[in-house]
C-alpha positions as CSV (number, residue, x, y, z in Angstrom):
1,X,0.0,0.0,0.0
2,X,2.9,2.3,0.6
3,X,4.0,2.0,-2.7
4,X,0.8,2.1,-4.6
5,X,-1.7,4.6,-2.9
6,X,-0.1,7.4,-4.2
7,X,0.5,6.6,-7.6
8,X,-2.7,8.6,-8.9
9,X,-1.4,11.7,-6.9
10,X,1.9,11.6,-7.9
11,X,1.6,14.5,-10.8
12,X,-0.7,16.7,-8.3
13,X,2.8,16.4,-5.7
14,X,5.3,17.3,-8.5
15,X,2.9,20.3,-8.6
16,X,2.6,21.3,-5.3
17,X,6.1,20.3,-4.7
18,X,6.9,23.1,-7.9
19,X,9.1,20.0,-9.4
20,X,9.4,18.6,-12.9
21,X,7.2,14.9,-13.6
22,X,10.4,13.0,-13.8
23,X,11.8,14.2,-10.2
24,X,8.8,13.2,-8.7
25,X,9.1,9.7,-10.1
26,X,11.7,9.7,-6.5
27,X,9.1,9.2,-4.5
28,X,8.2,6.2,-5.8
29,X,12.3,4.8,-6.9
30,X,14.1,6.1,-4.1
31,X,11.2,4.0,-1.9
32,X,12.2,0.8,-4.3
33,X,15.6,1.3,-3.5
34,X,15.6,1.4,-0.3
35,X,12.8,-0.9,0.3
36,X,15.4,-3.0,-1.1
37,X,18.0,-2.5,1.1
38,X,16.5,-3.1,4.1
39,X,15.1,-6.6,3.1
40,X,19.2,-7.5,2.9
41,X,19.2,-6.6,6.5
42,X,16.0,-7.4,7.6
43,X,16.8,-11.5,6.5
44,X,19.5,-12.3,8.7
45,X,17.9,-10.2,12.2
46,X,14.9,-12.3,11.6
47,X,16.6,-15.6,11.8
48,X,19.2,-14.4,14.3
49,X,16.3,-12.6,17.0
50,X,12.9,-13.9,15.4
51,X,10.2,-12.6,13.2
52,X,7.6,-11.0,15.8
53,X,10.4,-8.7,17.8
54,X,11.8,-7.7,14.3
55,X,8.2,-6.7,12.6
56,X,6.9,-4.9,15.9
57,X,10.3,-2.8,15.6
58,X,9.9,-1.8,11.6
59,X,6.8,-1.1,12.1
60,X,6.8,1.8,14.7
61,X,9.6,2.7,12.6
62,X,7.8,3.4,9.9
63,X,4.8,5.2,11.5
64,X,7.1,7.7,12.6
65,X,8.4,8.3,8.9
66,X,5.0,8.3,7.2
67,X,3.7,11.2,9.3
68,X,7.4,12.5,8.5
69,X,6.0,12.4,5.2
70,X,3.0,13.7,5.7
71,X,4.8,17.0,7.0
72,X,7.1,17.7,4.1
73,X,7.3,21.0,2.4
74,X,10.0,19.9,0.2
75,X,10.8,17.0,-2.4
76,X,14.0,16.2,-0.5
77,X,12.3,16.1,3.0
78,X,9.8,13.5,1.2
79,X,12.3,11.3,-0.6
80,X,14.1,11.0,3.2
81,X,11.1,10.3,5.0
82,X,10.4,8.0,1.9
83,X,13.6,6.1,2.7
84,X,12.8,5.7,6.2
85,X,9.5,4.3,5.8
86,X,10.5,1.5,3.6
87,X,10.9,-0.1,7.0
88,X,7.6,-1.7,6.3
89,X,10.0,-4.1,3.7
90,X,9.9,-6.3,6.8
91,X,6.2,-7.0,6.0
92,X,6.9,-8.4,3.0
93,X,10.3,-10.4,3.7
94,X,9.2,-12.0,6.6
95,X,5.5,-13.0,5.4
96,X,7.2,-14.9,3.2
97,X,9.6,-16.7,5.8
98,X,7.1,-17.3,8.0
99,X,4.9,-19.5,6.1
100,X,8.0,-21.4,5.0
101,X,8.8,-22.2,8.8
102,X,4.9,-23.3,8.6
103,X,5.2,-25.8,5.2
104,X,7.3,-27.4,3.5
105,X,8.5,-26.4,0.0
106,X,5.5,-27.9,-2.1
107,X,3.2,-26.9,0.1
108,X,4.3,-23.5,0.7
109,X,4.2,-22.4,-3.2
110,X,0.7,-23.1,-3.0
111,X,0.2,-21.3,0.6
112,X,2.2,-18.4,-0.5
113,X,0.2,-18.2,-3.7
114,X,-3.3,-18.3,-1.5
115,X,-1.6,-15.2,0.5
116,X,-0.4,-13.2,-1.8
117,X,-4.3,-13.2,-3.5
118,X,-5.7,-12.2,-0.8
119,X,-2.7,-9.4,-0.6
120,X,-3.3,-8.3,-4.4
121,X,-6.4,-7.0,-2.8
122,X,-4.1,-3.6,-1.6
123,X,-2.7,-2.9,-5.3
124,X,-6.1,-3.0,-6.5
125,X,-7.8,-0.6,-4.2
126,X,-4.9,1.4,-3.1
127,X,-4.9,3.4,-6.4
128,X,-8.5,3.9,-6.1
129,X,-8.5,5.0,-2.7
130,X,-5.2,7.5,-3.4
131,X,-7.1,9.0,-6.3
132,X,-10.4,9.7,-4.5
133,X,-8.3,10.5,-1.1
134,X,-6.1,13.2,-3.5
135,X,-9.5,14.6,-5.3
136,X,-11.1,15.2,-2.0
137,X,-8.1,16.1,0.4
138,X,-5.0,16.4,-1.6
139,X,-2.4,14.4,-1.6
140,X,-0.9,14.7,1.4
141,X,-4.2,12.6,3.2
142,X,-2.4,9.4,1.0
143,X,0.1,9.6,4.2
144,X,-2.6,9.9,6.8
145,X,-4.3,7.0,5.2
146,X,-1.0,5.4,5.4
147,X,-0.7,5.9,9.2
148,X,-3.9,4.4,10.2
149,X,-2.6,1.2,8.2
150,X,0.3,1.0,10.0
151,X,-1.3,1.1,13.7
152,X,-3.4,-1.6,12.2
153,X,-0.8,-3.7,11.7
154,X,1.1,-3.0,15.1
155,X,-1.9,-4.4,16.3
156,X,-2.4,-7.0,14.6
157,X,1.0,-8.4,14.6
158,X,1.3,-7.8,18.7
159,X,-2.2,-9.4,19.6
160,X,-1.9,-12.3,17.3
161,X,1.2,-13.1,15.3
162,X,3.1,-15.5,17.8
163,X,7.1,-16.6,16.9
164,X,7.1,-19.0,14.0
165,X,11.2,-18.9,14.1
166,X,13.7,-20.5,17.0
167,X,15.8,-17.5,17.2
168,X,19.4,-19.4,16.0
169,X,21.5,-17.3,18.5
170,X,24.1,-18.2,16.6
171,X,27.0,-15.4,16.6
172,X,27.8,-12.7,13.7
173,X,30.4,-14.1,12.2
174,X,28.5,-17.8,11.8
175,X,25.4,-15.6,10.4
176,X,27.9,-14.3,8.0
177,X,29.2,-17.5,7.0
178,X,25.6,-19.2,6.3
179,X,24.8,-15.5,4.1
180,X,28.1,-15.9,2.5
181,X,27.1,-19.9,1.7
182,X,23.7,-19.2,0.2
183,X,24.9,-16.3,-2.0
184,X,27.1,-19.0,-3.4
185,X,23.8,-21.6,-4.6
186,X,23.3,-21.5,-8.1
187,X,20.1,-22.9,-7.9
188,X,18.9,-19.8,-5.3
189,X,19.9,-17.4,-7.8
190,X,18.0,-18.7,-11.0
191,X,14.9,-18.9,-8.8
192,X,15.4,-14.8,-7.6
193,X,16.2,-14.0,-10.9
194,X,12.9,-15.3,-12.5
195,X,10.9,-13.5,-9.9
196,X,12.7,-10.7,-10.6
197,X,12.8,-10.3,-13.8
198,X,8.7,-11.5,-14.2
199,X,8.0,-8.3,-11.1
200,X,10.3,-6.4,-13.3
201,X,7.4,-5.7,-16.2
202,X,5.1,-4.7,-13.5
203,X,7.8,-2.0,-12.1
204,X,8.3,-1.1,-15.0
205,X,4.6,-0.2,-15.5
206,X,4.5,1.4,-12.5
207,X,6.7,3.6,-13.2
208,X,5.6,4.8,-16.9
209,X,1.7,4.0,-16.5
210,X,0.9,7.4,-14.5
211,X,2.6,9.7,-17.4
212,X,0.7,7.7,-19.9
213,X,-2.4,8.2,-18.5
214,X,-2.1,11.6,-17.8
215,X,-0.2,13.2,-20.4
216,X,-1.6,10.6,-23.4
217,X,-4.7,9.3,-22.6
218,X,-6.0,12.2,-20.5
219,X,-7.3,10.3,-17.7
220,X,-8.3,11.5,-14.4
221,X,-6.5,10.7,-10.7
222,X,-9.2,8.7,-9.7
223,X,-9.7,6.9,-13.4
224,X,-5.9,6.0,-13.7
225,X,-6.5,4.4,-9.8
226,X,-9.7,2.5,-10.7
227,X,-7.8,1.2,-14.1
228,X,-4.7,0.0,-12.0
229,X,-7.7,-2.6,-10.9
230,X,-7.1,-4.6,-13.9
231,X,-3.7,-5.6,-13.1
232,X,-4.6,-6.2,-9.3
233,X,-7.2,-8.8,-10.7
234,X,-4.9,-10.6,-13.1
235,X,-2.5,-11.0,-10.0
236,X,-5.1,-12.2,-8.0
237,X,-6.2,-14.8,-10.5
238,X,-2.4,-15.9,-10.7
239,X,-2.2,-16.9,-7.1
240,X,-5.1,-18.1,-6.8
241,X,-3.9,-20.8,-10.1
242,X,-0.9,-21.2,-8.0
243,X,-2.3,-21.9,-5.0
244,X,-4.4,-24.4,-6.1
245,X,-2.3,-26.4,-9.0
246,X,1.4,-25.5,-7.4
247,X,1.8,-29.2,-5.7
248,X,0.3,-31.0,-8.6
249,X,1.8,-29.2,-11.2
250,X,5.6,-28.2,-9.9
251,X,6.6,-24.8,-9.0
252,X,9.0,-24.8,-12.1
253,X,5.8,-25.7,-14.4
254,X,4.1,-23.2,-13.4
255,X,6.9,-20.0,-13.0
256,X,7.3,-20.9,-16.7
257,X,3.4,-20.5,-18.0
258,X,3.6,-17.4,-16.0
259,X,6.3,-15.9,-17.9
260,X,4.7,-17.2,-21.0
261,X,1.6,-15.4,-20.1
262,X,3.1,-12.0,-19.4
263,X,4.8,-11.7,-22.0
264,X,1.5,-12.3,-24.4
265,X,-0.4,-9.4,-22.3
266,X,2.9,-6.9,-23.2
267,X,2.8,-8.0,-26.6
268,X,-1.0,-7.2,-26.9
269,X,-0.9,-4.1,-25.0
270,X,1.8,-2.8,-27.5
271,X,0.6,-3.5,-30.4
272,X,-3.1,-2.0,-29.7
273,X,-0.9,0.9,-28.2
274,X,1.1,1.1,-31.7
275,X,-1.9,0.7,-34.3
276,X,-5.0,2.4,-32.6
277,X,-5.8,5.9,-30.5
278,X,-3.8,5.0,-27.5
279,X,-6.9,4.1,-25.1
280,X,-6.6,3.8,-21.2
281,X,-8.5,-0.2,-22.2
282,X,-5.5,-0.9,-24.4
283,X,-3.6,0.0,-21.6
284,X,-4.5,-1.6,-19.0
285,X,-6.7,-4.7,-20.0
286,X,-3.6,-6.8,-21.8
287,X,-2.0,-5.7,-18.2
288,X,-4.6,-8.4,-16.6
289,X,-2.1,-11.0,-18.5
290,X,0.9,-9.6,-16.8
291,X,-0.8,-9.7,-13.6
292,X,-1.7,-13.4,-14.4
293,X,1.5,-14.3,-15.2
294,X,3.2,-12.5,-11.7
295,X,0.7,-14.4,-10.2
296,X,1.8,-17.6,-11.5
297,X,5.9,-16.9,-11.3
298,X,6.1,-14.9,-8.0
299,X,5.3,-17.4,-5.5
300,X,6.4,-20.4,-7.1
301,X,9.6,-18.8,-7.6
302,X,9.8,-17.5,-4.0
303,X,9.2,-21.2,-2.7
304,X,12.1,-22.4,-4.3
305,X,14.1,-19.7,-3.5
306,X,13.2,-20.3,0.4
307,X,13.8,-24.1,0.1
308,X,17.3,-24.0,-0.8
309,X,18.7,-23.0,2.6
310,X,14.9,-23.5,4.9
311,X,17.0,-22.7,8.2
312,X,18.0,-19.2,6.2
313,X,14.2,-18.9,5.2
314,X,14.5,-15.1,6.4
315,X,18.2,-14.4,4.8
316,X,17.0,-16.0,1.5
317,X,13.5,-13.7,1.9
318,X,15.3,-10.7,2.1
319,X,18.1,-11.5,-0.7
320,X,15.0,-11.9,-2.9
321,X,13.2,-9.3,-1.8
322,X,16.5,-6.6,-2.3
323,X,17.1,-8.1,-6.1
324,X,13.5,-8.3,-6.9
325,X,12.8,-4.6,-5.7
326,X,16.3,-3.2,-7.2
327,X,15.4,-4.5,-10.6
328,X,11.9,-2.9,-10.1
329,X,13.4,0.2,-8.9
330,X,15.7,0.0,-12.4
331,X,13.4,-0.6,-14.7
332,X,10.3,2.0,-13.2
333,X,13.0,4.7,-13.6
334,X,13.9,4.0,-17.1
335,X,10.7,3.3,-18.1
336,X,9.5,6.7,-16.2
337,X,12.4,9.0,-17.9
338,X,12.3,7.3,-21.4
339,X,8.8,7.7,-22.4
340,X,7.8,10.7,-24.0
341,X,4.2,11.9,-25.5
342,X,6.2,11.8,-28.9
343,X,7.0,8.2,-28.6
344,X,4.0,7.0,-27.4
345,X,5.3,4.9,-24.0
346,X,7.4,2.5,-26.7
347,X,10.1,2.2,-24.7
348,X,8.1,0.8,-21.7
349,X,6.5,-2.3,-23.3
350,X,9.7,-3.1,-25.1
351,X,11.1,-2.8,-21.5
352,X,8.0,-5.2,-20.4
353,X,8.5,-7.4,-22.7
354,X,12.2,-8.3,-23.0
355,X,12.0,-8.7,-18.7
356,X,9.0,-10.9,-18.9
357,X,10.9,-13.6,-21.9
358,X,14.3,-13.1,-20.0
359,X,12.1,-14.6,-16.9
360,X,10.2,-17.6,-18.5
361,X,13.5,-18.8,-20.1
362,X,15.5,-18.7,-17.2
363,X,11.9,-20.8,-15.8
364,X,12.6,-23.3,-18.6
365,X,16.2,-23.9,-18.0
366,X,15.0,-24.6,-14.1
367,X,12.2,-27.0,-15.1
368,X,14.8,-28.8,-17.3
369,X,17.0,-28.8,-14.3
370,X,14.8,-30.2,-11.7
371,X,13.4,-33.3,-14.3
372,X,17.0,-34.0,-15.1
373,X,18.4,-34.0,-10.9
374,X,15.3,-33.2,-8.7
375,X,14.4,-30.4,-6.6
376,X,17.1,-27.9,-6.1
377,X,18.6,-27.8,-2.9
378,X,22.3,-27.0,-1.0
379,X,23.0,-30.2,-0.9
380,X,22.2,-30.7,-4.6
């Protein structure tokens, strides 16, 4: 939500703000980036103090910086408070890592692919709520909004998350043995990479979609959230294939159809983009196919990632999380500074595309792999 609430507002800050369309594309890379960063560090506390102590902490962190936020008279005061709040990365890296300490690696594709449906919910409305929120209040409320979330979730996490992690205790320099060990798998890396590169089209569009609706198509604040719906389903229908054929079918099976299906959504989208009025449905309806297809590769992708090193569940969480939102964080800036109204937003499907077939082939070369020697593991 902290990423995707404000994107409808985002041209009504740069004005406000008195900054140029591309510098306010900060708020929402600078976020990525950092966001990024703390899931490297956020890993290895989980498994060295638990996941509960660690998402209480980030959490009040993060309250403090969104009212921070709220408060900021200038773009640089924003992008810090920005940087702070991507605290809330915990959320994210340790969701994951705790339902692997609850399944095992089959199982856990399909659990993760049940949990992140019911989490594509927030993309979907976010927007919508940001663009009526900035129509009504301005943009700042986005942050307000924000805050209320966050004391939700301190809530909800102290009354009824318990410890799902042993704490290790193990000392520093052991912790940086086992990181050092997983970095070295192979296998762990051509899992993060296919999730990466399949969340990369969807960064990308992230990052391009609000200039193309606004300065292109013309749409509204609160049109261009509703629209952002579209991808939010697709996602949702993803997971919800995962979570219910991920055991039967294999996690490498199905990160490959996913890529397979993004890539035909970007190809659709671009060439209705290319032949016709550029349209806010040729926009975003082929997106529903990208959102399909992350739905398919993400947790499938994430399991295996996971089940590599299960004791380093948290470490592995937060290596893919930092990769996964760096290459987002690349690709929504390119995509936000290389489209122009003269070329039409070309150079963001191309991006789209090319990220979404690098993903399903580095998918097929996996599912060759595990028929050939099994399930990848460190011991394999």
């Amino acid at each position: 939500m902290a990423m995707n609430v404000m994107l409808p507002v985002l041209p009504a800050m740069a004005r406000d703000l008195q900054v140029s369309d591309a510098a306010i594309q900060l708020v929402l890379t600078v976020f990525l980036f950092a966001t990024g960063v703390v899931q490297l560090i956020i890993g290895p506390l989980a498994d060295r103090f638990g996941r509960r102590p660690v998402l209480l902490t980030t959490t009040t962190i993060y309250l403090g910086a969104t009212t921070l936020a709220w408060l900021a008279p200038t773009l640089e005061w924003l992008l810090v408070a920005r940087v702070i709040q991507a605290t809330s990365a915990a959320s994210m890296t340790l969701s994951r890592a705790i339902i692997r300490d609850l399944f095992d690696r089959a199982k856990a594709a399909s659990m993760i692919g049940y949990v992140t449906m019911a989490m594509a919910i927030i993309p979907m409305v976010s927007p919508s709520i940001g663009g009526l929120l900035g129509e009504w209040y301005g943009w700042r409320s986005t942050f307000l909004f924000l805050d209320l979330i966050g004391i939700m979730v301190v809530l909800l996490v102290w009354f009824d998350l318990g410890e799902t992690h042993t704490p290790t205790g193990i000392s520093v320099s052991q912790l940086a043995h086992d990181y050092v060990a997983l970095l070295k798998e192979p296998g762990f890396w051509a899992y993060v990479m296919c999730a990466s590169l399949a969340s990369g089209a969807y960064f990308a569009f992230l990052g391009g979609a609000p200039f193309v609706g606004d300065q292109i198509i013309g749409m509204t604040p609160s049109m261009l959230g509703l629209y952002f719906g579209f991808v939010a389903i697709g996602y949702m229908a993803g997971n919800f294939l995962s979570g219910r054929y991920s055991q039967r079918v294999g996690i490498e099976q199905m990160m490959a159809a996913g890529g397979i299906t993004a890539a035909v959504g970007v190809g659709i989208a671009l060439a209705l983009m290319s032949s016709f009025e550029p349209q806010a449905e040729f926009l975003f309806i082929p997106m529903a196919l990208v959102g399909v297809g992350n739905g398919l590769t993400l947790p499938n992708s994430t399991a295996g990632a996971l089940s590599v090193r299960p004791d380093l569940a948290g470490s592995a969480s937060g290596i893919a999380g930092f990769v996964q939102i760096g290459m987002g964080a690349v690709l929504a800036t390119l995509s936000g500074t290389l489209i122009t109204v003269e070329n039409q937003a070309m150079p963001l499907y191309l991006l789209m595309f090319a990220s979404s077939v690098a993903g399903a082939l580095i998918a097929f070369a996996m599912y060759r792999r595990v028929r050939r020697f099994g399930p990848v593991s460190a011991q394999s």
